[in-house]
TILUMSE-636738 format. One line per 2 residues: their letters; for each residue x, y, z of N, C-alpha, C, CB. Coordinates in pm, whole numbers, plus 50000, padded with zeros to 5 digits. Glycine has a CB too. Layout:
BEGIN
A> X,Y,Z,X,Y,Z,X,Y,Z,X,Y,Z; ... $
END
This chain:
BEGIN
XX> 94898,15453,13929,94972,15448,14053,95030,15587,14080,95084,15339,14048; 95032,15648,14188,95065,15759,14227,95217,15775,14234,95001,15781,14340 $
XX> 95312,15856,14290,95446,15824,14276,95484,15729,14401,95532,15957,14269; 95615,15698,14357,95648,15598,14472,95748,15680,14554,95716,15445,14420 $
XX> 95708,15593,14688,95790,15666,14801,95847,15530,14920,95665,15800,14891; 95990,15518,14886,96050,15384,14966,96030,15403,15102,96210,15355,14948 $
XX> 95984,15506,15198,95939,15527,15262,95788,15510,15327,95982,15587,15241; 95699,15475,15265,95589,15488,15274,95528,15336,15227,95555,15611,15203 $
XX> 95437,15279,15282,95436,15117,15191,95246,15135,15058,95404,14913,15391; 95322,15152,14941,95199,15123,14880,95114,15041,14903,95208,15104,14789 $
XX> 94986,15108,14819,94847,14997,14828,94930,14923,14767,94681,15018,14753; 94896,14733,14799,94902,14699,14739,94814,14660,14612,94942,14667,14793 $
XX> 94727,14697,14644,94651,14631,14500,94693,14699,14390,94486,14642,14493; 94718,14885,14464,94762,14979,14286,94936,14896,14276,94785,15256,14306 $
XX> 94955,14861,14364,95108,14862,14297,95109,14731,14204,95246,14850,14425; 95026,14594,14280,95021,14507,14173,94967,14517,14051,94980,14422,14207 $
XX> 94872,14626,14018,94812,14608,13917,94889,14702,13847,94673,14618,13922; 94961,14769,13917,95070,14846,13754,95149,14734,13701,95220,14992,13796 $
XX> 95177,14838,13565,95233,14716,13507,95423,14720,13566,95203,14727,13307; 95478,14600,13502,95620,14545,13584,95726,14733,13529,95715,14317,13470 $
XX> 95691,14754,13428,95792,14875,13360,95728,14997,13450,95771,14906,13154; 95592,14996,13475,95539,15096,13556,95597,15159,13677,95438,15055,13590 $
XX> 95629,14959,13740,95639,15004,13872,95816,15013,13897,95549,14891,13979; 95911,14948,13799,96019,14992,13797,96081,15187,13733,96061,14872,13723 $
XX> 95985,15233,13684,96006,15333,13649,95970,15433,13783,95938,15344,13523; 95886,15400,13861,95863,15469,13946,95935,15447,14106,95734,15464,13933 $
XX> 96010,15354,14053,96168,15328,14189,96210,15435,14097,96306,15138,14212; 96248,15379,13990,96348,15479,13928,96361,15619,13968,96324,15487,13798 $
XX> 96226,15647,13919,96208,15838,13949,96200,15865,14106,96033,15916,13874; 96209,15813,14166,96193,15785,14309,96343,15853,14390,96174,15599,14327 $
XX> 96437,15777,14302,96582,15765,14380,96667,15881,14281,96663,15572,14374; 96554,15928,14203,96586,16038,14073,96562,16186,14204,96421,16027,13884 $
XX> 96467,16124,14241,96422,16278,14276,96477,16306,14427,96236,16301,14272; 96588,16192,14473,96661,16194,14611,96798,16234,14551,96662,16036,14707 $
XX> 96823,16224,14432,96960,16250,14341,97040,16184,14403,97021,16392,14322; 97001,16029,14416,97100,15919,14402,97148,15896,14341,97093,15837,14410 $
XX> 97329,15855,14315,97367,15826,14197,97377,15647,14228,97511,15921,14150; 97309,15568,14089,97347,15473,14094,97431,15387,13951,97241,15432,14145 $
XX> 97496,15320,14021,97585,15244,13895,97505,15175,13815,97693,15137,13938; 97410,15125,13850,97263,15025,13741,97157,15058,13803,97252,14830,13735 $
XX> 97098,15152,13759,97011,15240,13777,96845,15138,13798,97029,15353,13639; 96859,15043,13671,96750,14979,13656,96734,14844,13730,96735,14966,13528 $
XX> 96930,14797,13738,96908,14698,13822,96840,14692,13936,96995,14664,13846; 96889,14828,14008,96877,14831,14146,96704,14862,14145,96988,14955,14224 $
XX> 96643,14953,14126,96534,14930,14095,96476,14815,14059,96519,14991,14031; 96514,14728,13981,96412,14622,13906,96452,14494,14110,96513,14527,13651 $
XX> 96546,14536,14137,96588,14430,14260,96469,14531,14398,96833,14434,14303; 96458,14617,14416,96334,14724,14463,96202,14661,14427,96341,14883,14382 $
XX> 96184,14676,14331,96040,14644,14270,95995,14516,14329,96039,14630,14104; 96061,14421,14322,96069,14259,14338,96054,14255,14496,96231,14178,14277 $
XX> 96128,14305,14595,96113,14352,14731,95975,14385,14745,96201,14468,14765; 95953,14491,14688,95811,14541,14692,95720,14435,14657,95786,14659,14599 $
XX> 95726,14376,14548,95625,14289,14463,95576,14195,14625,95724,14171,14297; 95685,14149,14670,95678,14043,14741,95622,14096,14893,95820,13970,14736 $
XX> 95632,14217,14945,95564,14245,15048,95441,14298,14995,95632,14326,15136; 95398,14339,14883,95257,14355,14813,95178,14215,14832,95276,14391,14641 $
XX> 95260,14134,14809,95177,13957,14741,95158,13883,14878,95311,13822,14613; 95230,13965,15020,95275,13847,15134,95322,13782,15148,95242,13787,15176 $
XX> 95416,13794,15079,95535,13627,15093,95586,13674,15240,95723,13607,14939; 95516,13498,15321,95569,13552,15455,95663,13574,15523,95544,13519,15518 $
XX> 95793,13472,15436,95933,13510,15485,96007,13662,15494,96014,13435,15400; 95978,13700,15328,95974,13836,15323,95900,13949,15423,95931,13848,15210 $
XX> 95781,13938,15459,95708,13990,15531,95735,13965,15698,95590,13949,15480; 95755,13861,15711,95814,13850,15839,95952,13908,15851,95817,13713,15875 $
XX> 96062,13902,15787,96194,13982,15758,96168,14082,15744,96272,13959,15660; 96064,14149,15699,96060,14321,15667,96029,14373,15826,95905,14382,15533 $
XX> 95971,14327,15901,95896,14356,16004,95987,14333,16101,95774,14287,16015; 96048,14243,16104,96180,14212,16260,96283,14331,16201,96296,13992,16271 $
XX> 96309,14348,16086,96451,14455,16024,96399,14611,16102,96454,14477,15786; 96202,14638,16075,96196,14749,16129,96203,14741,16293,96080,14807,16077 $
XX> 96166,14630,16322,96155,14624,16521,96318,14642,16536,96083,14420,16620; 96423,14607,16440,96572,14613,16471,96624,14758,16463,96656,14521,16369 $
XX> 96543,14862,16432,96600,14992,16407,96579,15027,16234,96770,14985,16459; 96551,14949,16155,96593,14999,16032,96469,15085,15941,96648,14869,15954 $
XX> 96460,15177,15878,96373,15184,15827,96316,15173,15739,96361,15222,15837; 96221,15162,15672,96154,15082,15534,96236,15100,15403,95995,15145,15495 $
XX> 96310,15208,15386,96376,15210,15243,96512,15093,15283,96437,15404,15187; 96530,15100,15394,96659,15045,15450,96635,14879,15468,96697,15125,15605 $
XX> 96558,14861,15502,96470,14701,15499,96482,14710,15396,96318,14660,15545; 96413,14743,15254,96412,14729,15172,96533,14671,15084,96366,14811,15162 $
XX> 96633,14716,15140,96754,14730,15042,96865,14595,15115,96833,14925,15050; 96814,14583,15257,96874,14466,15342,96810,14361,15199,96793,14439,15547 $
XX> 96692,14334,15193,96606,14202,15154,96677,14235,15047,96430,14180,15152; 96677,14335,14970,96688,14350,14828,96883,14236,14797,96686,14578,14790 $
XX> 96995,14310,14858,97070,14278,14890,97058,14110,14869,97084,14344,14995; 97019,14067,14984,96985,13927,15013,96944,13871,14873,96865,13912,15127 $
XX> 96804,13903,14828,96771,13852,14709,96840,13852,14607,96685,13889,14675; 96969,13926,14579,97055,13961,14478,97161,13871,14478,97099,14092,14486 $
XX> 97212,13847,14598,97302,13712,14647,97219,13587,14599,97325,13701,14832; 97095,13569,14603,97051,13470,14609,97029,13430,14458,96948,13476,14696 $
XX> 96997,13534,14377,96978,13519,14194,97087,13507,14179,96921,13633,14088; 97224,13553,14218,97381,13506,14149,97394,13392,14205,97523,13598,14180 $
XX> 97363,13348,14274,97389,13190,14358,97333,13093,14235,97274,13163,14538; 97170,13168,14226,97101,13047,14113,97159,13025,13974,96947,13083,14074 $
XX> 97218,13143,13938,97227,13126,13789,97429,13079,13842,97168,13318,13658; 97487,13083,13906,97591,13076,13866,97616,12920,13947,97676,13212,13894 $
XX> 97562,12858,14001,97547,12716,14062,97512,12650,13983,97469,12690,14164; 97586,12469,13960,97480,12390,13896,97349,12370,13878,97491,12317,13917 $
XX> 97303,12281,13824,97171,12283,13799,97076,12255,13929,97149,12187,13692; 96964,12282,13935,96938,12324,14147,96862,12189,14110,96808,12521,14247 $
XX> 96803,12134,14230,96771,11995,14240,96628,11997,14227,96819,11926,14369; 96553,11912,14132,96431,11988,14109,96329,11945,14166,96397,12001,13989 $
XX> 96345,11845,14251,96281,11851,14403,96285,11926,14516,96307,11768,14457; 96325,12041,14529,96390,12161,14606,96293,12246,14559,96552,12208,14575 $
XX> 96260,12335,14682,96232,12498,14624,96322,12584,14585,96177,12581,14712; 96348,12636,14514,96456,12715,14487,96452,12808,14591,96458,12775,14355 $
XX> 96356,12867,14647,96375,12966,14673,96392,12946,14830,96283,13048,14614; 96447,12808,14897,96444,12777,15036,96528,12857,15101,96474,12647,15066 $
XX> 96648,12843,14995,96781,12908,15072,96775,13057,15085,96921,12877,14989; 96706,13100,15013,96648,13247,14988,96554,13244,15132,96543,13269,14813 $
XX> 96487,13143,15152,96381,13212,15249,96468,13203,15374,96216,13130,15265; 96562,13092,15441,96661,13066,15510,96808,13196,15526,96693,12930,15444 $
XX> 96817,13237,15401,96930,13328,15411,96828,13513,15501,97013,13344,15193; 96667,13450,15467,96637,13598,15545,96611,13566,15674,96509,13689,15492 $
XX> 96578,13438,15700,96552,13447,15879,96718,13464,15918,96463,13266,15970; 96790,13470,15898,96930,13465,15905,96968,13611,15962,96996,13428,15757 $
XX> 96902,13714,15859,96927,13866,15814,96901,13947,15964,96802,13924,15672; 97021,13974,15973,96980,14134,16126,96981,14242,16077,97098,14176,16266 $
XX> 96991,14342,16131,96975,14513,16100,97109,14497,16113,96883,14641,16207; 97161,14437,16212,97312,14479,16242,97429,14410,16130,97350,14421,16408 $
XX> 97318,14262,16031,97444,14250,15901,97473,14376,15855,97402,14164,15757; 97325,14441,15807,97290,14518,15715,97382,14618,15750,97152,14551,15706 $
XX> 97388,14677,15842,97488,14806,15898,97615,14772,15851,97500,14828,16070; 97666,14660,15890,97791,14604,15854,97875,14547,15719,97784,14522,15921 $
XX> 97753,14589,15640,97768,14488,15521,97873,14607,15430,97584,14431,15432; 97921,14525,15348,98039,14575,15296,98121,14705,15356,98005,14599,15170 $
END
């Protein structure tokens, strides 16, 4: 895989076929070489990667959310980090909630909390 650029949307096929440490190392060096400072360097990356994974694979909620965030003004590293965001709310929800109902998708409220998502939360958010 060539380097990564949150700007730019990889093949997906090279990005799926790197491996999971591959493609988190190369967020990593990514936001290394913008001399971002981050507080969890790997979190935030490994929550990147997963963003990515999922507009690589087509998940259409994701894919449909990536695409209205850019028609809203935002741009791809910035989409990125809206969904990412979102998805991060949504893993502390799972693990810190009772046990989820196992007739449920888990991941409904996740797909529900992104048709939800504007450019203009994102601006606003914290």
């Amino acid at each position: 895989m060539k380097k990564y650029n949150a700007d730019e949307t990889p093949d997906a096929t090279d990005w799926l076929a790197a491996g999971e440490d591959e493609r988190i190392e190369a967020v990593r060096a990514y936001h290394r070489r913008l001399r971002v400072q981050l507080p969890t360097e790997r979190l935030h990356a490994t929550i990147h990667m997963i963003v990515e994974n999922q507009l690589a694979a087509g998940e259409a909620a994701v894919v449909d959310t990536f695409e209205r965030l850019g028609r809203e003004g935002l741009n791809r590293h910035e989409a990125i980090h809206a969904i990412g965001k979102v998805l991060a709310e949504h893993i502390y929800d799972l693990l810190h909630d009772a046990a989820p109902d196992p007739s449920e998708d888990v991941n409904t409220a996740y797909f529900e909390a992104l048709r939800r998502l504007t450019a203009e939360d994102w601006r606003n958010a914290d």
